[in-house]
NULOMI-60905 format. One record per atom (N, C-alpha, C): atom name; y, x, z; residue in one letter; residue number from 1. Coordinates in nm, 2 decimals. Example, Ala and Ser with C-alpha at 12.3 -4.5 7.8 and 13.67 -1.06 7.14 Angstrom:
2
  atomo   north    east      up  residuo  num
      N   -0.57    1.32    0.78        A    1
     CA   -0.45    1.23    0.78        A    1
      C   -0.33    1.32    0.78        A    1
      N   -0.22    1.28    0.71        S    2
     CA   -0.11    1.37    0.71        S    2
      C    0.00    1.29    0.79        S    2
% end
This chain:
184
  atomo   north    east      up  residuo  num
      N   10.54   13.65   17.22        X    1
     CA   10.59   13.70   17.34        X    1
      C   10.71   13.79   17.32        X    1
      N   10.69   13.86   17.23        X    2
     CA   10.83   13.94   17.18        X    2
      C   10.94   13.88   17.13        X    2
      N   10.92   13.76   17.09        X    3
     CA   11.02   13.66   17.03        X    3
      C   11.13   13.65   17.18        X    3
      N   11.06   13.61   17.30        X    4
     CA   11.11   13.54   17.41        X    4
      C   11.16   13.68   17.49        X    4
      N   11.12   13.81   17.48        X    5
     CA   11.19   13.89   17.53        X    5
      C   11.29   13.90   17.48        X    5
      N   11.32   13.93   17.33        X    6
     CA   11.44   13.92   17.28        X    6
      C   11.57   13.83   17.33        X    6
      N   11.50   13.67   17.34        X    7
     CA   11.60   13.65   17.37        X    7
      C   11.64   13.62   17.50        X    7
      N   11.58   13.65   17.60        X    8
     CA   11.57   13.68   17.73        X    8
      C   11.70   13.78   17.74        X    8
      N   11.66   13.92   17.69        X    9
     CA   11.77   14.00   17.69        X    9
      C   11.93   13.98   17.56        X    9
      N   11.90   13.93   17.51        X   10
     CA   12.02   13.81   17.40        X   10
      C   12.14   13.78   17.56        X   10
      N   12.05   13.67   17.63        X   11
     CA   12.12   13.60   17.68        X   11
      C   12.17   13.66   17.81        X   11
      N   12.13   13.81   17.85        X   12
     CA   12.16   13.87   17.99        X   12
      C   12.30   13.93   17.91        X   12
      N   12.29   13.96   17.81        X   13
     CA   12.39   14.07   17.75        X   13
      C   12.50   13.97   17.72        X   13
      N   12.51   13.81   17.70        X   14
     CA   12.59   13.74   17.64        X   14
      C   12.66   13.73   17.83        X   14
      N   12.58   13.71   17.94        X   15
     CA   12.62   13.70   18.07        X   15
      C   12.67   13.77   18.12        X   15
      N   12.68   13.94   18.06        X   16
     CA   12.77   13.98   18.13        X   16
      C   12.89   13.97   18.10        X   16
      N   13.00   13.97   18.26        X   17
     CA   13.12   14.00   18.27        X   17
      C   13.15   14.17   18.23        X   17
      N   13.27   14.19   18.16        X   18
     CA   13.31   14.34   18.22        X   18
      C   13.42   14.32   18.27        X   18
      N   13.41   14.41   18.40        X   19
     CA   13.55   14.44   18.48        X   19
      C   13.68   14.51   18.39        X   19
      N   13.79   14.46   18.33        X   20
     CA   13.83   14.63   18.28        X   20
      C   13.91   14.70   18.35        X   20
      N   13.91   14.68   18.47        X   21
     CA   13.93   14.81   18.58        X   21
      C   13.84   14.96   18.56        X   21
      N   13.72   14.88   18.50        X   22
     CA   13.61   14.94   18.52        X   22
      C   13.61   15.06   18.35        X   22
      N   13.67   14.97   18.26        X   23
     CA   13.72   15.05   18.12        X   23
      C   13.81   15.11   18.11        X   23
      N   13.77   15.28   18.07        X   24
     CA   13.92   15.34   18.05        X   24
      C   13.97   15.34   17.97        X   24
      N   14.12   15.28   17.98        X   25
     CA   14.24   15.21   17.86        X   25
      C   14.29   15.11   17.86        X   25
      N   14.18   15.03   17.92        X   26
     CA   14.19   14.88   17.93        X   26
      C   14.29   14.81   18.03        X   26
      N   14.38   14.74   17.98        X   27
     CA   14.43   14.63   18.07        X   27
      C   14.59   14.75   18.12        X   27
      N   14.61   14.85   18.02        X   28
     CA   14.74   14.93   18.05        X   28
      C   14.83   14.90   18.10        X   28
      N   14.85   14.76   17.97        X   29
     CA   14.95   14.72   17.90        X   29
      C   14.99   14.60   18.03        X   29
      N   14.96   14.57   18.11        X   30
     CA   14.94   14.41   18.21        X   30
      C   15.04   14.44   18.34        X   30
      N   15.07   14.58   18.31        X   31
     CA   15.19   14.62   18.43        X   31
      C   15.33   14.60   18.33        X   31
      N   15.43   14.49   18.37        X   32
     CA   15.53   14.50   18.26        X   32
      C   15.61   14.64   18.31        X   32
      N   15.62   14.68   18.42        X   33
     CA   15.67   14.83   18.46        X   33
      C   15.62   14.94   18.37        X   33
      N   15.51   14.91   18.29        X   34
     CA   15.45   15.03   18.24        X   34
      C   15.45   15.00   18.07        X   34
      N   15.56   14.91   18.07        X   35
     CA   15.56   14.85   17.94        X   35
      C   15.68   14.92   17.86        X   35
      N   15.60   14.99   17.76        X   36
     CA   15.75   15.11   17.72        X   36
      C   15.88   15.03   17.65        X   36
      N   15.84   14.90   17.61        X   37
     CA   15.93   14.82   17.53        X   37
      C   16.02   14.75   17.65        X   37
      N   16.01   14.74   17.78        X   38
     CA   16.06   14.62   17.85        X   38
      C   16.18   14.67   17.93        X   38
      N   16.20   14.82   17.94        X   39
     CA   16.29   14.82   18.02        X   39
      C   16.42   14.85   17.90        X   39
      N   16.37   14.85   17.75        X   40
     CA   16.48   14.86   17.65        X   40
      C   16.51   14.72   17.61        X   40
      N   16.46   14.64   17.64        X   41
     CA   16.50   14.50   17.56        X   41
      C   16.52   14.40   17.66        X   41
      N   16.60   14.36   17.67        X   42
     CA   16.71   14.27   17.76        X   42
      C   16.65   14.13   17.74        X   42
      N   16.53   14.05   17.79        X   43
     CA   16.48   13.94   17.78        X   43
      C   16.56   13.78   17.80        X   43
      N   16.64   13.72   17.69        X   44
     CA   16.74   13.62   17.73        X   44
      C   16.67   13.51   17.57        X   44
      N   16.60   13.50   17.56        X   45
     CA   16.53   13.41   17.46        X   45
      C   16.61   13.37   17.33        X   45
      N   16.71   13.47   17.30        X   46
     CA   16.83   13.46   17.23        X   46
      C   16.78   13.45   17.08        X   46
      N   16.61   13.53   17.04        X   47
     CA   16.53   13.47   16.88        X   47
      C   16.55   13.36   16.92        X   47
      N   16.51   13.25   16.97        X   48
     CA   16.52   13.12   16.96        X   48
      C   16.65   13.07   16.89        X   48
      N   16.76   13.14   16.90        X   49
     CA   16.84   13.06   16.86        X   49
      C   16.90   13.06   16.71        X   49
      N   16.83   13.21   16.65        X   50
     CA   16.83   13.20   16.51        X   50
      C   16.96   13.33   16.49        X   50
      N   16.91   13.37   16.36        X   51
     CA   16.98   13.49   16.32        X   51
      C   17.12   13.41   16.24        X   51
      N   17.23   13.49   16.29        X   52
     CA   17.34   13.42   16.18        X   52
      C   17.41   13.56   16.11        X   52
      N   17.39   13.55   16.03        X   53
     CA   17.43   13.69   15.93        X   53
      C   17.48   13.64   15.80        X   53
      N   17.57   13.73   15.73        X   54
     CA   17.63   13.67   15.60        X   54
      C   17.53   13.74   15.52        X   54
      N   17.50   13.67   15.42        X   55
     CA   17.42   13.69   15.28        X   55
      C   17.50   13.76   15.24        X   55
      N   17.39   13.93   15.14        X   56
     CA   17.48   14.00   15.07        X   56
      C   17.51   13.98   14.94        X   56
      N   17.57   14.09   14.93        X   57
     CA   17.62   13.99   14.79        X   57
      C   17.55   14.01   14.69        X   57
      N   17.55   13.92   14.58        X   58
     CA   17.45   13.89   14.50        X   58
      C   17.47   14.05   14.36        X   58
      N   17.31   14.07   14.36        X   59
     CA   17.31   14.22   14.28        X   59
      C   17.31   14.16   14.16        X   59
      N   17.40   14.23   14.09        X   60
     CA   17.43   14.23   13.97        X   60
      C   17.27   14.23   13.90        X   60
      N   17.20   14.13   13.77        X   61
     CA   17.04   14.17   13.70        X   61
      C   17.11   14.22   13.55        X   61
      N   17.07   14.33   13.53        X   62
     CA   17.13   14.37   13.42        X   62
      C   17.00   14.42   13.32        X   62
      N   16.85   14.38   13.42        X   63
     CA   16.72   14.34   13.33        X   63
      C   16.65   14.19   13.34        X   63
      N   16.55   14.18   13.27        X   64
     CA   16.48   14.06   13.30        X   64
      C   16.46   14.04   13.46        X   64
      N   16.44   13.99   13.54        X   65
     CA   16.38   13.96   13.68        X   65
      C   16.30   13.77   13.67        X   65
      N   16.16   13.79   13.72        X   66
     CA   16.07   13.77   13.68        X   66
      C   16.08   13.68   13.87        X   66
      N   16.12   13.53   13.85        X   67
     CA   16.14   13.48   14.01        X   67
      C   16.06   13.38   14.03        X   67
      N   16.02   13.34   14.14        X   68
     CA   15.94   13.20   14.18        X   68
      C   15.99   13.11   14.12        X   68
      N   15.96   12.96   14.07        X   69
     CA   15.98   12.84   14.00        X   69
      C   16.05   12.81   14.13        X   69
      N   15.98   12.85   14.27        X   70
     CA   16.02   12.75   14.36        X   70
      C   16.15   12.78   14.41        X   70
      N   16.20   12.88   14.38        X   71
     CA   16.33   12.94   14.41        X   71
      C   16.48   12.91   14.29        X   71
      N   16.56   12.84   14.30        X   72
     CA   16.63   12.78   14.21        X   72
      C   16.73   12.91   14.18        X   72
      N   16.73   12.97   14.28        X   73
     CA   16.78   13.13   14.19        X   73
      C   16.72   13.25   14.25        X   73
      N   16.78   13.37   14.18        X   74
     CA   16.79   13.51   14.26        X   74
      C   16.76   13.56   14.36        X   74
      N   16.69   13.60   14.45        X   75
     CA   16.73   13.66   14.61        X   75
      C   16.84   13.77   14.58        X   75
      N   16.94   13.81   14.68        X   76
     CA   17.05   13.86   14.62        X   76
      C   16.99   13.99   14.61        X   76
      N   16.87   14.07   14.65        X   77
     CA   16.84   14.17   14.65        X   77
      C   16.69   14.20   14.56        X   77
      N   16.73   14.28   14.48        X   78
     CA   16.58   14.29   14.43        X   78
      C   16.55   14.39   14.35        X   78
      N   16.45   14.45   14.30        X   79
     CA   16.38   14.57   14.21        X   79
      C   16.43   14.53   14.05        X   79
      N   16.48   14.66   14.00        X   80
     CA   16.47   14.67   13.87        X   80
      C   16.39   14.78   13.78        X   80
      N   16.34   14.85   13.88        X   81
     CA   16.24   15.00   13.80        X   81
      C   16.16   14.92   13.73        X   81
      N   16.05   14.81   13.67        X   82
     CA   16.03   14.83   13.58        X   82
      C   16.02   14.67   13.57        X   82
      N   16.07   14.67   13.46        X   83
     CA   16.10   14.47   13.43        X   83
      C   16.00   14.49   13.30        X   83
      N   15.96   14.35   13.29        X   84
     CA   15.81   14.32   13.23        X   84
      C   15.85   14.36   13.09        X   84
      N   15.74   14.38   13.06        X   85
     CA   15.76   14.47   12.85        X   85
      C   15.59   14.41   12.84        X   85
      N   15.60   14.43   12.70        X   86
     CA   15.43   14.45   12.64        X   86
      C   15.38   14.33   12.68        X   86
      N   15.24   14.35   12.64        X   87
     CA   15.16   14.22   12.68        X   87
      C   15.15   14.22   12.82        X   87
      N   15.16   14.31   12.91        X   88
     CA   15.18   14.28   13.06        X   88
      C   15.26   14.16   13.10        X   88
      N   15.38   14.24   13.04        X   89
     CA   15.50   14.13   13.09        X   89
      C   15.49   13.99   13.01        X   89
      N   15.42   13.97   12.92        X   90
     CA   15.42   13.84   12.86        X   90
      C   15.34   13.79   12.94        X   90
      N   15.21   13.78   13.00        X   91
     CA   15.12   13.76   13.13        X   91
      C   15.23   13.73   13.22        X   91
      N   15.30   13.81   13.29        X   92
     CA   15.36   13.81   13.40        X   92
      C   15.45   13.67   13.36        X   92
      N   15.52   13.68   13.24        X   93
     CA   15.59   13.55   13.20        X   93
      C   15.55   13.43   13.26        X   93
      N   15.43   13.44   13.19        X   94
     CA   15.34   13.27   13.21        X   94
      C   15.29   13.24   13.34        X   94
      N   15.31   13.35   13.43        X   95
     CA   15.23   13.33   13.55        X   95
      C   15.34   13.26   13.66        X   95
      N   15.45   13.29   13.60        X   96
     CA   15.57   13.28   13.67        X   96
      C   15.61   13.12   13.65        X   96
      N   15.49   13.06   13.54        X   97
     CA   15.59   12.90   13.52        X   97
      C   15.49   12.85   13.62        X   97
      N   15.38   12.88   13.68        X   98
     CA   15.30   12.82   13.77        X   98
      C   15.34   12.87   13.97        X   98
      N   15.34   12.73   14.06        X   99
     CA   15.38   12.79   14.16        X   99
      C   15.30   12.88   14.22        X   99
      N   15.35   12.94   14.33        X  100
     CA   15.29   13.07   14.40        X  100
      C   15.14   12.99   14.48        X  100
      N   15.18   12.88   14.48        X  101
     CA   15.01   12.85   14.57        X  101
      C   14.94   12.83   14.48        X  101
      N   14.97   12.86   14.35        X  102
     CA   14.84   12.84   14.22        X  102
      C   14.75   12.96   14.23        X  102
      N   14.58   12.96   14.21        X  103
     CA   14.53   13.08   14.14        X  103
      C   14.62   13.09   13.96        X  103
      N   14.68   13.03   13.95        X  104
     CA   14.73   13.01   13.78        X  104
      C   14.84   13.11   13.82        X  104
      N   14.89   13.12   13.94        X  105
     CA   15.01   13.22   13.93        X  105
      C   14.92   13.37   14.00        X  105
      N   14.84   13.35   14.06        X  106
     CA   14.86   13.53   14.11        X  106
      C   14.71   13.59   14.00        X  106
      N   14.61   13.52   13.98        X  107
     CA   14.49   13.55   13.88        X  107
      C   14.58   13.64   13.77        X  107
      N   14.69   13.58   13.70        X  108
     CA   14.75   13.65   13.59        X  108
      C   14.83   13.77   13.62        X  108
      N   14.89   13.74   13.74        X  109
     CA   14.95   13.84   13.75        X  109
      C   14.88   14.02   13.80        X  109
      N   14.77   13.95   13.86        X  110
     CA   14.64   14.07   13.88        X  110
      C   14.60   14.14   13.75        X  110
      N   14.54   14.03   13.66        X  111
     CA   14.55   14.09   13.55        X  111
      C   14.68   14.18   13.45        X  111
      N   14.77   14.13   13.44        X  112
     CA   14.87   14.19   13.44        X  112
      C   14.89   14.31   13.48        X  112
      N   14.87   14.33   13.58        X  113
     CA   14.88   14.49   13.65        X  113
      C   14.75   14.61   13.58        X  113
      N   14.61   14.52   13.59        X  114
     CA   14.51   14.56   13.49        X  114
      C   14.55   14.64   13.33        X  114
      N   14.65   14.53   13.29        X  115
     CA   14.67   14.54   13.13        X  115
      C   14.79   14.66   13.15        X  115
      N   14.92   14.65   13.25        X  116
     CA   15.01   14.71   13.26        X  116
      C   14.95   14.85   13.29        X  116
      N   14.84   14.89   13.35        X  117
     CA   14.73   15.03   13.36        X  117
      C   14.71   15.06   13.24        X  117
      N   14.63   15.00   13.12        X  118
     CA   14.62   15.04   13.02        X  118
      C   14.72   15.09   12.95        X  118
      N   14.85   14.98   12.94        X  119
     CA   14.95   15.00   12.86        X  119
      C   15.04   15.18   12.91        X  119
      N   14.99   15.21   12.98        X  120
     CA   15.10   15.30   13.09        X  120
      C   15.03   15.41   12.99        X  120
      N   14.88   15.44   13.00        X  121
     CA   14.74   15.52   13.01        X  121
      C   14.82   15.56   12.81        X  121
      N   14.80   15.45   12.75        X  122
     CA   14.81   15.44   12.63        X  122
      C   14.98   15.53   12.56        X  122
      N   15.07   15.46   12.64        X  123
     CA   15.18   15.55   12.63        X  123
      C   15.18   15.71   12.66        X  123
      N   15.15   15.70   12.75        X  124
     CA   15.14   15.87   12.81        X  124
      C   15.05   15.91   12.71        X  124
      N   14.92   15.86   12.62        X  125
     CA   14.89   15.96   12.53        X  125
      C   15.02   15.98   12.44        X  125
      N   15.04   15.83   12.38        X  126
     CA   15.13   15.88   12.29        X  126
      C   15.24   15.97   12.26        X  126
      N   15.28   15.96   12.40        X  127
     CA   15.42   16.09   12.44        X  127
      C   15.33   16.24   12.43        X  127
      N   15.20   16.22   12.47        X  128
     CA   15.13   16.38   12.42        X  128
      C   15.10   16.39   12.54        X  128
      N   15.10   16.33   12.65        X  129
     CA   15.08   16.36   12.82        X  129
      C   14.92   16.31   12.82        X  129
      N   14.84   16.41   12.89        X  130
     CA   14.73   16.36   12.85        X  130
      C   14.70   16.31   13.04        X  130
      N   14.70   16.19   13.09        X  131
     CA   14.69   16.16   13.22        X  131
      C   14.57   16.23   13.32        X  131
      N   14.60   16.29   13.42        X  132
     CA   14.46   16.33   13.52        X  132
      C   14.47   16.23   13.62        X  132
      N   14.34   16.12   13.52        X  133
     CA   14.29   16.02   13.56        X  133
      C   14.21   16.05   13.72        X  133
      N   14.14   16.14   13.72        X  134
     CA   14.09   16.18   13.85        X  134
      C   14.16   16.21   13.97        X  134
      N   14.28   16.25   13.96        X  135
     CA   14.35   16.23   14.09        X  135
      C   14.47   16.12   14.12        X  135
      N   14.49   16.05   14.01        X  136
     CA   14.56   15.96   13.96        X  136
      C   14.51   15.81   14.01        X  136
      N   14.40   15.79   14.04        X  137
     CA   14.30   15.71   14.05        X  137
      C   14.22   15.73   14.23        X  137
      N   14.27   15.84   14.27        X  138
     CA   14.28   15.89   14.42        X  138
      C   14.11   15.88   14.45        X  138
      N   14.05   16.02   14.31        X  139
     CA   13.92   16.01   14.32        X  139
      C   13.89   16.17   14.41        X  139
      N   13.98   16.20   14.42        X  140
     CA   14.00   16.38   14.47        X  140
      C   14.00   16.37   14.64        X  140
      N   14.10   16.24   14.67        X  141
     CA   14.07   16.24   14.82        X  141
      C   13.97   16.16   14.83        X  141
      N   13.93   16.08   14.78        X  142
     CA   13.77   16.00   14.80        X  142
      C   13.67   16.17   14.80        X  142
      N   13.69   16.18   14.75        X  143
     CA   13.58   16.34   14.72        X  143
      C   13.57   16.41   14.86        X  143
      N   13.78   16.43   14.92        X  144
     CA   13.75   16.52   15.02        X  144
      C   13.71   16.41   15.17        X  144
      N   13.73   16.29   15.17        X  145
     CA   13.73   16.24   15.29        X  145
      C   13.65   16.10   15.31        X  145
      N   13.60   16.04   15.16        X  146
     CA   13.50   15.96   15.18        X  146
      C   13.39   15.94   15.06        X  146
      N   13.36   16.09   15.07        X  147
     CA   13.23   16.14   14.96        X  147
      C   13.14   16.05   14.97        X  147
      N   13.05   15.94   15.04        X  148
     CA   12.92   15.93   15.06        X  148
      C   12.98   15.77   14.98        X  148
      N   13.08   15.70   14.97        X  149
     CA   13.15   15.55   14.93        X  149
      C   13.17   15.60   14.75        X  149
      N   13.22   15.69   14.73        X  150
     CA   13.27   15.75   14.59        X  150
      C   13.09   15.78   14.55        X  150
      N   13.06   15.87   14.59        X  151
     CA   12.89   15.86   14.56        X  151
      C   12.84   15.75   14.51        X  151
      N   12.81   15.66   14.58        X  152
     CA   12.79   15.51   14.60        X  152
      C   12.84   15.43   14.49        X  152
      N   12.99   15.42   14.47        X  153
     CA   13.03   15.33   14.34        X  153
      C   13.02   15.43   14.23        X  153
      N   12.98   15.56   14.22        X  154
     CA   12.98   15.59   14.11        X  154
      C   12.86   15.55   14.07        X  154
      N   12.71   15.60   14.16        X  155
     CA   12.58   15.51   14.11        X  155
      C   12.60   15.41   14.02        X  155
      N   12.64   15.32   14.12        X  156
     CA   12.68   15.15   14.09        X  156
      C   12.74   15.17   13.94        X  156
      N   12.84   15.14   13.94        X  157
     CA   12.93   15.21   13.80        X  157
      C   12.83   15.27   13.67        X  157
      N   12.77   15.38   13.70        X  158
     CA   12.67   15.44   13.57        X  158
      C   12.57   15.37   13.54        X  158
      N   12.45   15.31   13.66        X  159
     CA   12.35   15.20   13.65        X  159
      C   12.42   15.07   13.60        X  159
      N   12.52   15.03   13.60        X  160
     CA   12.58   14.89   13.58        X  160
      C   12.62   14.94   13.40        X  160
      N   12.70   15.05   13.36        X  161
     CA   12.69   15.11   13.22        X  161
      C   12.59   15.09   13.16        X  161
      N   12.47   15.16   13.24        X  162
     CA   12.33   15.23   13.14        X  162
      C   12.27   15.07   13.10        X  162
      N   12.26   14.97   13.21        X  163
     CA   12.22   14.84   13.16        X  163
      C   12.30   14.82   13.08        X  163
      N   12.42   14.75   13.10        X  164
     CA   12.50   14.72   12.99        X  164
      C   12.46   14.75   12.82        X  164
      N   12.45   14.89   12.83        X  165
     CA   12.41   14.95   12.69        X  165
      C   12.28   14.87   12.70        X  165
      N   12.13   14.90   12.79        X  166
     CA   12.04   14.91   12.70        X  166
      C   12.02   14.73   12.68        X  166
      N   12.12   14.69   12.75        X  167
     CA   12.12   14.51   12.64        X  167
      C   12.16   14.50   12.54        X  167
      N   12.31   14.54   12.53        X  168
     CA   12.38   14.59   12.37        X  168
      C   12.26   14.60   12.30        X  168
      N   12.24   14.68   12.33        X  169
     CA   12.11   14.75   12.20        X  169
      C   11.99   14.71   12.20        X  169
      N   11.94   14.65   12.30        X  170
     CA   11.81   14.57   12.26        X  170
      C   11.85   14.45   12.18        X  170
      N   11.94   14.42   12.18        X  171
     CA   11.97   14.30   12.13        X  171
      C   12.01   14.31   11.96        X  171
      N   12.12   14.41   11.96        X  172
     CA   12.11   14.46   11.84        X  172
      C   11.97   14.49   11.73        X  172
      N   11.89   14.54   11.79        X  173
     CA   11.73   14.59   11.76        X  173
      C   11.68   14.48   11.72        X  173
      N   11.68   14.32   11.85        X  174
     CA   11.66   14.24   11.82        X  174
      C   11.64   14.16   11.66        X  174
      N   11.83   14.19   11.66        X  175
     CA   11.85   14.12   11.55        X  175
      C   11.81   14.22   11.38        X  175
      N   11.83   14.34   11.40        X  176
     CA   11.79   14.40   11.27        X  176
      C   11.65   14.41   11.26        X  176
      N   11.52   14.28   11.36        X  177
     CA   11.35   14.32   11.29        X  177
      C   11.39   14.22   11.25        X  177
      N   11.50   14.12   11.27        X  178
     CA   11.47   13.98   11.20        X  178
      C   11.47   14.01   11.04        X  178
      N   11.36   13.98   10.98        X  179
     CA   11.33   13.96   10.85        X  179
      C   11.40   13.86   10.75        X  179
      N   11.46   13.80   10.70        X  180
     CA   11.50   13.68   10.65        X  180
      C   11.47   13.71   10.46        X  180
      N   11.40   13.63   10.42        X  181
     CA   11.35   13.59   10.33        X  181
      C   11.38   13.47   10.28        X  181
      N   11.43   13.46   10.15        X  182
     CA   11.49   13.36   10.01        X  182
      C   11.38   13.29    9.95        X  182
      N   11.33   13.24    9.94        X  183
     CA   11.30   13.18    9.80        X  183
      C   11.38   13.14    9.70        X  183
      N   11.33   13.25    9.58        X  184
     CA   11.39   13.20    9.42        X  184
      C   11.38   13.06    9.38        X  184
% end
């Protein structure tokens, strides 16, 4: 019987209409008079006919630049702050000989960014900078503004460690009762 009230009320709630005269907010936007965009934009369907502008001019690469296969050159504009180095950029190399609709091209390049984290972390000791991982990692505003999620993956995170280990080491344990015995 409870089964059939449920869906009794399922199906009143799928029936109702709302008015949104009836909602406040709703349906603002349906006056074009009240439309902040309409009385600045001169409506003549002129996108349709396509943007014609001169291409700028092509930026001098005076680093590596790392481009789609499917692109036969350059876009004339593009980033040079940090051109691939280290094992990152050797990743990013190989990811680049595969097209962009491959997981062969963006899987590496994710990783990439992974390994380019390490390589960064790794430098900055060696310059003597010792990194604050904790706000670096934007664990400070997780702390001030979404404490109960940072709680949560930390759990996750230390329980996912503590197993980790006690397999390591059971396993290890495992292997040193194994006895092995020769005959002379």
């Amino acid at each position: 019987m409870e089964h059939e009230d449920m869906e009794l009320e399922k199906k009143s709630i799928e029936n109702r209409t709302i008015d949104p005269a009836q909602v406040k907010g709703w349906g603002i936007d349906a006056d074009p008079e009240n439309d902040p965009a309409y009385p600045m934009k001169v409506r003549n369907n002129a996108e349709h006919a396509g943007y014609s502008w001169e291409r700028p001019p092509q930026q001098i690469a005076n680093v590596e630049i790392l481009h789609s296969n499917e692109r036969p050159n350059l876009s004339s504009v593009f980033g040079t702050s940090t051109p691939p180095s280290g094992v990152s950029g050797m990743i990013r190399r190989a990811a680049f000989d595969f097209s962009e609709n491959s997981y062969a091209h963006w899987v590496p390049l994710m990783l990439a960014d992974r390994v380019g984290m390490i390589e960064g972390v790794v430098s900055d000791l060696a310059h003597g900078h010792v990194p604050n991982v904790f706000e670096e990692l934007g664990l400070k505003a997780d702390w001030k503004h979404n404490r109960a999620n940072l709680i949560t993956n930390t759990v996750i995170a230390v329980a996912a460690g503590a197993a980790l280990f006690a397999f390591l080491r059971s396993r290890r344990n495992d292997s040193d009762d194994e006895d092995y015995y020769f005959d002379d």
